[in-house]
C-alpha positions in Angstrom: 16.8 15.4 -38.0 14.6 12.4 -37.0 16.0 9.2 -37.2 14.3 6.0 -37.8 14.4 3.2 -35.3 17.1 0.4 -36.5 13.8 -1.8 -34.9 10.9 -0.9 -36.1 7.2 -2.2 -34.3 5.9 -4.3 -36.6 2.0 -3.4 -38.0 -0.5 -5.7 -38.3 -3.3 -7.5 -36.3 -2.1 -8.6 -32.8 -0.7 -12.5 -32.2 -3.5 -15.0 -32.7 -4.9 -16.6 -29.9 -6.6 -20.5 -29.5 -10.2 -20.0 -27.8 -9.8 -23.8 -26.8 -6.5 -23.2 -25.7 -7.6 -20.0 -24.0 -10.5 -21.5 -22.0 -8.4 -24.6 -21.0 -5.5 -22.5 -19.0 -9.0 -20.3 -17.3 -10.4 -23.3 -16.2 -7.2 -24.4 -14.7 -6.9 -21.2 -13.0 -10.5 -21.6 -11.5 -10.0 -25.1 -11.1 -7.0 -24.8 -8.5 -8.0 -21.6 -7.1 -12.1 -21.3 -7.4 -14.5 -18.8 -8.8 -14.0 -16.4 -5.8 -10.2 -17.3 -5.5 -9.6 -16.7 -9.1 -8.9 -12.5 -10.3 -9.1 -10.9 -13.4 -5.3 -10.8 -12.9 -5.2 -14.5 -12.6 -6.6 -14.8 -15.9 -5.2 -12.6 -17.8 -1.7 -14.3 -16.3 -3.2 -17.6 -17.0 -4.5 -17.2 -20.8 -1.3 -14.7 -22.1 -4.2 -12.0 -22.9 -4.9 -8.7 -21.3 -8.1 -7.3 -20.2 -9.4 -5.7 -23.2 -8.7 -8.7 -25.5 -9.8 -11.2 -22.6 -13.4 -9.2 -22.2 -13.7 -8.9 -26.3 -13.7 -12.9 -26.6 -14.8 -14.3 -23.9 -16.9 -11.5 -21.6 -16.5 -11.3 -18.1 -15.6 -13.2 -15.3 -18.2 -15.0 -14.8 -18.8 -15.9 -18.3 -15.8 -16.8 -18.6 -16.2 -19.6 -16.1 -19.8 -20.3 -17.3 -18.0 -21.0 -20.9 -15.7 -23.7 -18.7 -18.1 -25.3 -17.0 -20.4 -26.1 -20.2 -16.8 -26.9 -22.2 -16.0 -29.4 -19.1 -19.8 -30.5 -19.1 -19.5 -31.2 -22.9 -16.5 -33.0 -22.8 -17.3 -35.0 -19.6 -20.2 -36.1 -21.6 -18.5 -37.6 -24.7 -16.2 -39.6 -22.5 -18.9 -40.9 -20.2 -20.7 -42.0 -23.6 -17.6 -43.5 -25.0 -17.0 -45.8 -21.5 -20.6 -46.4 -21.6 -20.5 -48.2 -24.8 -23.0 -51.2 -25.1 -20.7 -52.8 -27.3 -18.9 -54.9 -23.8 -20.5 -56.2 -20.4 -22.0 -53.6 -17.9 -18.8 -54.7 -15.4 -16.0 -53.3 -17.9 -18.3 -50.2 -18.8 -18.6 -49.4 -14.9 -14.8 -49.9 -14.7 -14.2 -48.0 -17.7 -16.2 -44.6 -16.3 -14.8 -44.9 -12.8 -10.8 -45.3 -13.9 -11.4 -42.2 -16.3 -13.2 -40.7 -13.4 -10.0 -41.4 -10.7 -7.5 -39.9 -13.4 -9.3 -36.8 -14.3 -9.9 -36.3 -10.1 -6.1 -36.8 -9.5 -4.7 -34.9 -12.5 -3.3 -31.3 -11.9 0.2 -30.1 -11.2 -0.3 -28.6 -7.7 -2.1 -31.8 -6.6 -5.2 -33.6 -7.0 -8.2 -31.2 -7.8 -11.4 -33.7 -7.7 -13.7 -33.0 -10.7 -13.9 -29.6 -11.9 -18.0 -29.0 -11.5 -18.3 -30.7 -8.0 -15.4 -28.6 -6.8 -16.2 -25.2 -8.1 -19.8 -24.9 -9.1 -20.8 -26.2 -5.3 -19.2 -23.2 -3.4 -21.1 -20.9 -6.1 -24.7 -22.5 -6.7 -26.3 -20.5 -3.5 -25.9 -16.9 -4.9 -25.7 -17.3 -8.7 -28.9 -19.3 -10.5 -27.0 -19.8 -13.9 -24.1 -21.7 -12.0 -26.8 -23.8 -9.7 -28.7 -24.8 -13.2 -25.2 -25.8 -15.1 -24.3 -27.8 -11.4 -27.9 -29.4 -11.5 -27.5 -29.8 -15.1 -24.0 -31.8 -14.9 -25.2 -33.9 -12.7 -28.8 -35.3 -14.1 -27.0 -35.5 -17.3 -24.8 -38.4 -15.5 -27.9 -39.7 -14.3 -29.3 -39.7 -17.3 -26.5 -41.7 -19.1 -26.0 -44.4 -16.3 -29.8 -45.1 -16.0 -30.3 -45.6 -19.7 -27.0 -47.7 -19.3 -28.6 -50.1 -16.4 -31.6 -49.7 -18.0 -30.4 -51.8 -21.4 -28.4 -54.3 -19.3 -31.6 -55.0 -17.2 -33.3 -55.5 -20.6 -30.7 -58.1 -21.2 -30.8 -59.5 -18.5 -27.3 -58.4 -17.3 -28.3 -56.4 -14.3 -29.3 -58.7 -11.2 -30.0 -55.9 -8.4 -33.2 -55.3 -7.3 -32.6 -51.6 -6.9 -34.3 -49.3 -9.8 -32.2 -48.0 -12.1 -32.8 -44.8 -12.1 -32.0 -44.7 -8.3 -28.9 -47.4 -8.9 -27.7 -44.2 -11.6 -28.1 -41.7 -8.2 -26.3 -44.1 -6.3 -23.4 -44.4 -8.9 -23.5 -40.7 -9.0 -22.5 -39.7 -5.7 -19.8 -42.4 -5.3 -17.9 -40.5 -8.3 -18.7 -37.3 -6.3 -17.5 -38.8 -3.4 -14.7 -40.2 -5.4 -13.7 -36.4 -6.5 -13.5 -34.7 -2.9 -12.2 -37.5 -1.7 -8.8 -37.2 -4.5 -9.0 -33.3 -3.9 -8.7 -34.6 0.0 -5.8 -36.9 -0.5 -6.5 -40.3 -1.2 -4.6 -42.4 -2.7 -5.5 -43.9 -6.1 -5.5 -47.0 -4.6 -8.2 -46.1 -1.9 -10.2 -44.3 -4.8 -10.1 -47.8 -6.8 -11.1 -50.2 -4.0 -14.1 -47.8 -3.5 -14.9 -47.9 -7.3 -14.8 -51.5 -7.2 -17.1 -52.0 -3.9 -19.8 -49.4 -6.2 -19.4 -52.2 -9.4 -19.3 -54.9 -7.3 -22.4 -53.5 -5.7 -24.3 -53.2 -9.0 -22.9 -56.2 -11.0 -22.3 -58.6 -7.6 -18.9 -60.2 -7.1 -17.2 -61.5 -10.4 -17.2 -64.8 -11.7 -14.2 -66.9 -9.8 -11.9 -68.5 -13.1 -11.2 -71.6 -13.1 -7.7 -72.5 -13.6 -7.0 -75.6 -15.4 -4.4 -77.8 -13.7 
Protein backbone atom coordinates (compact mmCIF):
# COMPACT_ATOMS: atom_id res chain seq x y z
CA UNK A 1 0.00 0.00 0.00
CA UNK A 2 1.54 3.43 -0.88
CA UNK A 3 0.80 6.12 1.30
CA UNK A 4 0.66 9.71 0.46
CA UNK A 5 2.92 12.27 2.03
CA UNK A 6 0.98 14.16 4.98
CA UNK A 7 3.34 17.11 3.09
CA UNK A 8 3.01 17.15 -0.20
CA UNK A 9 5.67 19.36 -2.69
CA UNK A 10 3.86 21.90 -3.96
CA UNK A 11 3.60 22.25 -8.13
CA UNK A 12 3.88 25.15 -9.91
CA UNK A 13 6.52 27.59 -11.31
CA UNK A 14 9.50 28.06 -8.95
CA UNK A 15 9.64 31.39 -6.41
CA UNK A 16 9.81 34.65 -8.36
CA UNK A 17 12.89 36.40 -8.42
CA UNK A 18 13.58 40.53 -8.73
CA UNK A 19 16.23 41.02 -11.73
CA UNK A 20 17.03 44.46 -9.96
CA UNK A 21 17.17 42.94 -6.81
CA UNK A 22 19.21 40.12 -8.28
CA UNK A 23 21.82 42.24 -9.98
CA UNK A 24 22.17 44.56 -6.91
CA UNK A 25 23.34 41.59 -4.35
CA UNK A 26 26.02 40.41 -7.72
CA UNK A 27 27.33 43.61 -7.78
CA UNK A 28 27.92 43.66 -4.15
CA UNK A 29 29.57 40.46 -4.32
CA UNK A 30 31.96 41.78 -7.10
CA UNK A 31 32.12 44.97 -5.53
CA UNK A 32 33.72 43.72 -2.11
CA UNK A 33 35.50 40.79 -3.57
CA UNK A 34 36.40 41.75 -7.56
CA UNK A 35 35.75 40.13 -10.86
CA UNK A 36 38.52 37.50 -10.30
CA UNK A 37 37.75 37.25 -6.41
CA UNK A 38 34.20 36.73 -7.07
CA UNK A 39 32.97 32.60 -7.93
CA UNK A 40 30.01 31.29 -9.42
CA UNK A 41 29.44 30.02 -5.85
CA UNK A 42 29.62 33.53 -4.63
CA UNK A 43 26.80 34.43 -6.69
CA UNK A 44 24.70 31.99 -6.57
CA UNK A 45 25.08 32.58 -2.41
CA UNK A 46 24.73 36.14 -3.07
CA UNK A 47 21.49 36.32 -5.41
CA UNK A 48 19.44 33.12 -3.52
CA UNK A 49 19.49 31.40 -7.18
CA UNK A 50 21.34 28.35 -8.39
CA UNK A 51 23.31 27.87 -11.43
CA UNK A 52 20.91 26.89 -13.87
CA UNK A 53 18.41 29.66 -12.99
CA UNK A 54 21.38 32.22 -12.57
CA UNK A 55 22.84 31.38 -16.29
CA UNK A 56 18.99 31.35 -17.78
CA UNK A 57 18.55 35.21 -16.64
CA UNK A 58 21.43 36.67 -16.57
CA UNK A 59 24.34 34.47 -18.64
CA UNK A 60 27.61 34.03 -17.41
CA UNK A 61 29.99 35.39 -15.24
CA UNK A 62 31.06 37.88 -17.01
CA UNK A 63 27.91 39.03 -18.23
CA UNK A 64 26.77 39.06 -15.28
CA UNK A 65 29.16 41.77 -14.20
CA UNK A 66 28.93 43.55 -17.57
CA UNK A 67 25.07 43.89 -16.75
CA UNK A 68 26.40 45.62 -13.21
CA UNK A 69 28.63 47.86 -14.54
CA UNK A 70 26.20 49.41 -17.26
CA UNK A 71 23.22 49.25 -14.30
CA UNK A 72 25.99 51.26 -12.00
CA UNK A 73 26.96 53.35 -15.18
CA UNK A 74 23.22 54.18 -15.63
CA UNK A 75 22.41 55.02 -12.35
CA UNK A 76 25.71 56.98 -11.68
CA UNK A 77 24.55 58.99 -14.52
CA UNK A 78 21.07 60.14 -13.41
CA UNK A 79 22.47 61.21 -10.14
CA UNK A 80 25.33 63.08 -11.62
CA UNK A 81 22.51 64.83 -13.89
CA UNK A 82 20.33 65.52 -10.99
CA UNK A 83 23.45 67.38 -8.78
CA UNK A 84 24.30 68.91 -11.92
CA UNK A 85 21.16 70.76 -12.21
CA UNK A 86 21.53 74.46 -13.71
CA UNK A 87 18.70 75.39 -11.74
CA UNK A 88 21.50 76.70 -8.50
CA UNK A 89 25.17 78.27 -8.67
CA UNK A 90 28.04 76.08 -10.14
CA UNK A 91 29.50 76.10 -6.22
CA UNK A 92 26.41 74.01 -4.69
CA UNK A 93 26.28 71.75 -7.95
CA UNK A 94 30.11 70.89 -7.41
CA UNK A 95 29.28 70.27 -3.68
CA UNK A 96 26.21 68.39 -4.53
CA UNK A 97 28.28 65.63 -6.96
CA UNK A 98 31.18 65.42 -4.70
CA UNK A 99 29.05 64.72 -1.12
CA UNK A 100 27.03 61.99 -3.32
CA UNK A 101 30.32 60.92 -4.54
CA UNK A 102 32.01 60.57 -0.69
CA UNK A 103 28.74 58.57 0.46
CA UNK A 104 28.53 56.10 -2.37
CA UNK A 105 32.69 55.56 -1.89
CA UNK A 106 32.18 55.02 1.84
CA UNK A 107 28.99 52.96 1.80
CA UNK A 108 29.29 49.08 2.18
CA UNK A 109 29.07 46.85 5.27
CA UNK A 110 32.60 45.39 5.31
CA UNK A 111 34.02 48.85 4.89
CA UNK A 112 34.45 51.51 2.45
CA UNK A 113 34.59 50.15 -1.16
CA UNK A 114 35.48 53.41 -3.45
CA UNK A 115 33.27 53.52 -6.51
CA UNK A 116 32.31 50.40 -8.03
CA UNK A 117 33.87 51.00 -11.88
CA UNK A 118 37.19 52.55 -10.63
CA UNK A 119 37.66 49.59 -8.28
CA UNK A 120 36.71 46.64 -10.33
CA UNK A 121 36.74 47.47 -13.99
CA UNK A 122 40.59 48.78 -13.54
CA UNK A 123 42.06 45.39 -12.42
CA UNK A 124 40.06 43.92 -15.59
CA UNK A 125 40.43 46.47 -18.59
CA UNK A 126 44.02 44.85 -19.70
CA UNK A 127 42.63 41.38 -20.77
CA UNK A 128 38.96 41.84 -21.55
CA UNK A 129 38.10 44.85 -24.40
CA UNK A 130 34.28 44.94 -23.43
CA UNK A 131 35.22 45.81 -19.66
CA UNK A 132 38.16 48.47 -20.90
CA UNK A 133 35.25 50.14 -23.30
CA UNK A 134 32.43 50.20 -20.34
CA UNK A 135 35.67 51.65 -17.92
CA UNK A 136 36.52 54.29 -20.81
CA UNK A 137 32.91 54.74 -21.31
CA UNK A 138 32.11 55.59 -17.44
CA UNK A 139 34.54 57.83 -17.40
CA UNK A 140 34.11 60.32 -20.63
CA UNK A 141 30.53 60.08 -19.79
CA UNK A 142 31.57 62.17 -16.47
CA UNK A 143 33.54 64.26 -18.56
CA UNK A 144 31.10 64.81 -20.70
CA UNK A 145 28.50 66.05 -18.02
CA UNK A 146 30.94 68.26 -16.03
CA UNK A 147 32.23 70.00 -19.22
CA UNK A 148 28.86 70.88 -20.57
CA UNK A 149 28.28 71.92 -16.77
CA UNK A 150 31.37 74.46 -16.78
CA UNK A 151 30.69 75.11 -20.14
CA UNK A 152 27.06 76.94 -19.35
CA UNK A 153 28.48 78.64 -16.12
CA UNK A 154 31.36 80.13 -18.34
CA UNK A 155 28.55 81.19 -20.68
CA UNK A 156 27.16 82.97 -17.72
CA UNK A 157 29.70 84.23 -16.64
CA UNK A 158 29.94 82.08 -13.47
CA UNK A 159 33.17 80.32 -14.07
CA UNK A 160 36.32 82.64 -13.56
CA UNK A 161 39.27 80.03 -14.20
CA UNK A 162 41.28 80.26 -16.99
CA UNK A 163 41.58 76.53 -17.47
CA UNK A 164 39.39 75.01 -20.40
CA UNK A 165 36.58 73.31 -19.55
CA UNK A 166 36.86 70.44 -21.01
CA UNK A 167 40.34 69.85 -19.31
CA UNK A 168 38.81 71.63 -15.81
CA UNK A 169 35.97 68.37 -16.30
CA UNK A 170 39.38 65.90 -16.51
CA UNK A 171 40.67 67.58 -13.62
CA UNK A 172 37.39 67.15 -11.63
CA UNK A 173 37.38 63.65 -12.81
CA UNK A 174 40.28 62.25 -11.29
CA UNK A 175 39.90 64.02 -7.86
CA UNK A 176 36.52 61.87 -7.53
CA UNK A 177 38.73 58.85 -8.69
CA UNK A 178 41.12 59.79 -6.33
CA UNK A 179 38.45 60.48 -3.91
CA UNK A 180 37.24 56.61 -4.41
CA UNK A 181 40.63 54.75 -3.72
CA UNK A 182 41.34 56.97 -1.38
CA UNK A 183 37.75 55.90 0.84
CA UNK A 184 38.45 52.19 -0.24
CA UNK A 185 42.11 53.08 1.42
CA UNK A 186 40.81 54.49 4.65
CA UNK A 187 40.24 57.99 4.75
CA UNK A 188 38.19 59.55 6.73
CA UNK A 189 35.13 61.45 5.44
CA UNK A 190 36.44 64.31 6.71
CA UNK A 191 39.76 64.09 4.77
CA UNK A 192 37.62 63.08 1.60
CA UNK A 193 35.60 66.52 2.14
CA UNK A 194 38.49 68.94 2.64
CA UNK A 195 39.88 67.47 -0.68
CA UNK A 196 36.40 67.97 -2.39
CA UNK A 197 36.41 71.37 -1.24
CA UNK A 198 40.20 72.34 -2.28
CA UNK A 199 38.79 70.79 -6.11
CA UNK A 200 35.52 73.46 -5.87
CA UNK A 201 37.45 76.01 -4.42
CA UNK A 202 39.91 75.40 -7.24
CA UNK A 203 37.28 75.82 -9.96
CA UNK A 204 34.87 78.42 -8.36
CA UNK A 205 37.90 80.38 -6.11
CA UNK A 206 37.36 80.89 -2.43
CA UNK A 207 33.69 81.85 -1.41
CA UNK A 208 32.40 85.01 -0.81
CA UNK A 209 33.31 86.11 3.10
CA UNK A 210 29.46 87.10 4.78
CA UNK A 211 29.17 89.88 6.34
CA UNK A 212 27.65 89.76 9.66
CA UNK A 213 25.65 92.70 10.73
CA UNK A 214 26.51 93.89 14.17
Amino acid sequence: MVHKSRNPRPRGRPRAYDPDEALTEARDAFWNAGYTGTSLDDLTGATGMKRPSLYGAFGDKRAIYLQTLERYRSLGRTAMQEELSQARPLREALHGVFARAIGIYLAGKRGARGCFLIGTATTEAVLYTKIRSELAAGLHELDDLLEARLRQALEDDELKSEIEPAALARILCGVMNSLALRARAGDSRATLEATAEAAVRLVCGPPAPSHSRR
